[in-house]
N, C-alpha and C positions, 0 to 999 in steps of 0.2 A: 569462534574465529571465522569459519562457513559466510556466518551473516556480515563480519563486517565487509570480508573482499567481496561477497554480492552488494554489498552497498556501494563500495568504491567503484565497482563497473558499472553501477547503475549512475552513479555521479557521472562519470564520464560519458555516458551515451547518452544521457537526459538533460541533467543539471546543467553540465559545462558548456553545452553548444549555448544555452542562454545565455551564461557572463562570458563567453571566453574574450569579449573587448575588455568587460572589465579586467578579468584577472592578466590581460596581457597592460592593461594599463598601469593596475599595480604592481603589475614585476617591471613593469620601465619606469615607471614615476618612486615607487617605493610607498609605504604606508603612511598613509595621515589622519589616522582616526579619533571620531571627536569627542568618544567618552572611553574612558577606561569603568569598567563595569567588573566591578569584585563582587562577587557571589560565594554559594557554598560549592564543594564539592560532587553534594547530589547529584543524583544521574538523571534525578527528575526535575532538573533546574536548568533548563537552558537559555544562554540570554537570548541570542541570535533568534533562538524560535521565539519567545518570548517579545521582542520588541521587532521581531520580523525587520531584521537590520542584513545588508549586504554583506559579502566581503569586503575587510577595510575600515567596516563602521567605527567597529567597539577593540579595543584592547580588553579582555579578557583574563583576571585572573579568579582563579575557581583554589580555594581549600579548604578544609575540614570547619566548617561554621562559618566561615565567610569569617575570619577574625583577622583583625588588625593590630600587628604589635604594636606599640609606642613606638616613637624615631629613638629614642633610647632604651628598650628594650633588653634586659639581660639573655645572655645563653650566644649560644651562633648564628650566623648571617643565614636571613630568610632569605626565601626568595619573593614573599609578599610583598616586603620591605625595597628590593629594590627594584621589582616592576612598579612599587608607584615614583619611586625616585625615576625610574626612565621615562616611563609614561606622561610623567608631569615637566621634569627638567630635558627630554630628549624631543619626545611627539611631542609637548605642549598642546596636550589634550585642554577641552574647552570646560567639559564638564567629568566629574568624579560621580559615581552613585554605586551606591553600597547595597547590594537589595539579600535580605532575608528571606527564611521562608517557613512555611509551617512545617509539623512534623521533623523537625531537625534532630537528625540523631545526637550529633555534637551537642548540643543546647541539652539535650535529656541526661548525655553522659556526664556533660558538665553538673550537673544537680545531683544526680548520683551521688559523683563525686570519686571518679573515676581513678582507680590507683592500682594499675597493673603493673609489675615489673617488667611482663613479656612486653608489654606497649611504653617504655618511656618518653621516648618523642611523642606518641600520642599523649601521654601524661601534662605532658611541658606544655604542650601547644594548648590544650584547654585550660590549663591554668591559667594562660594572660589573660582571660574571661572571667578570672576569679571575682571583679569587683562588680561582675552582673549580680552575683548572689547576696552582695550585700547590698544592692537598689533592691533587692525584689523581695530581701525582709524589711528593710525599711519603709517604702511603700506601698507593696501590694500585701501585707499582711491580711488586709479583708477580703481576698480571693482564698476559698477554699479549695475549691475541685481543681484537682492537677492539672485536666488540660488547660485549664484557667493560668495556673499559673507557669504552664508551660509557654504559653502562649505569650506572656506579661515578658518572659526570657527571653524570649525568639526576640521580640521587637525591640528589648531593653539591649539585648547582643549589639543591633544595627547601632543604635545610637552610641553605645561605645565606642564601637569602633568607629561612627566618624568622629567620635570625639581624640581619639589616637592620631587619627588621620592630618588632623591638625595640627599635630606635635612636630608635624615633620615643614621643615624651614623652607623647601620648595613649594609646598603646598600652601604655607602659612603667609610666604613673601607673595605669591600670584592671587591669596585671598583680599589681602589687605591693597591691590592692584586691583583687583574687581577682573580681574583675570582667569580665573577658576572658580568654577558653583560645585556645592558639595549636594548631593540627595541623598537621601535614607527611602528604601522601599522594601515592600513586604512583596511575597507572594504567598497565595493563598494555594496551596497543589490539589485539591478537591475538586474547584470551581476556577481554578484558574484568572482568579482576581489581582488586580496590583494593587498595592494601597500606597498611600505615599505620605511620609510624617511631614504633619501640619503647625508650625513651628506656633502660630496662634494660638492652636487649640493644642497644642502638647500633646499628640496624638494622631495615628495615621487615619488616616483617610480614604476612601477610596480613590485611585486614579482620576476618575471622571469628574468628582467632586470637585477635584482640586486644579482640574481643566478649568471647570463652569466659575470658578473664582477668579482664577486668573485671567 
């Protein structure tokens, strides 16, 4: 706790004198940001650091695998569920991206096969990722080494869930409008690479790659 209030002082005497127009502009204007950016949990996943974004930029939501429930989803009201209902139908944010990332513990637990009484909400919440397990005997059956096929997880996760993503009627009406862009991205946490899925090639890509194409 030490270190976070040393950081909070240190925000204030360092960081703040540099935005304080900005954050005074968005406390009089209010926020208008133009990606809502759903990631995992991890403490090693930061987007802001990561895309070296302002205050304001990204709407931000972080949980356990970065997982997306369907817009019809069984169980009780998330709150994944209705930060992209705000996000999309309030901010009318421009663009959505989903990024992954390696080493995910969710994705590992998910394989497992995770069945603790003490953890049921943890329970519930990786099971709506249960249909990664059946792409990843279907498909990657010729990957043997685990991290191999952990890895096949992680990425098969992102596409799920934007595939969820879709389900939901705000999303679905501003896609079919050319109103909202959806993205799938990887992070690599070792070497700090993005990779970004390449709908041509059915497969991510590096970031830069996928700059030099476009």
């Amino acid at each position: 706790m030490l270190r976070l209030i040393e950081g909070v002082h240190k925000f204030r005497q360092e960081e703040f004198g540099r935005r304080q127009e900005l954050f005074k502009r968005l406390s009089r204007e209010g926020q208008n940001p133009h990606t809502l950016f759903i990631t995992c949990a991890d403490s090693r996943v930061l987007a802001e650091l990561i895309t070296q974004s302002e205050p304001g930029d990204l709407f931000v939501v972080k949980n356990i695998g970065g997982m997306i429930p369907s817009f019809d989803a069984k169980g009780s009201t998330n709150s994944t569920a209705a930060a992209i209902e705000f996000a999309v139908e309030i901010l009318k944010v421009d663009d959505i991206v989903v990024c992954g990332h390696s080493q995910c513990g969710a994705v590992a637990a998910l394989m497992r096969g995770l069945r603790d009484e003490s953890m049921p909400h943890l329970s519930e919440w990786l099971n709506l990722a249960a249909p990664v397990l059946s792409v990843l005997e279907k498909e990657y059956r010729h990957l043997t080494r685990e991290e191999d096929r952990i890895r096949a997880a992680e990425e098969e996760n992102v596409l799920f869930a934007l595939e969820n993503l879709q389900t939901y009627p705000g999303v679905k009406s501003r896609l079919e409008k050319g109103t909202l862009h959806l993205h799938a991205w990887f992070f690599k946490i070792a070497t700090a690479e993005l990779f970004v899925y390449d709908v041509a090639q059915r497969q991510f890509v590096p970031l830069t790659e996928s700059e030099k194409k476009g």
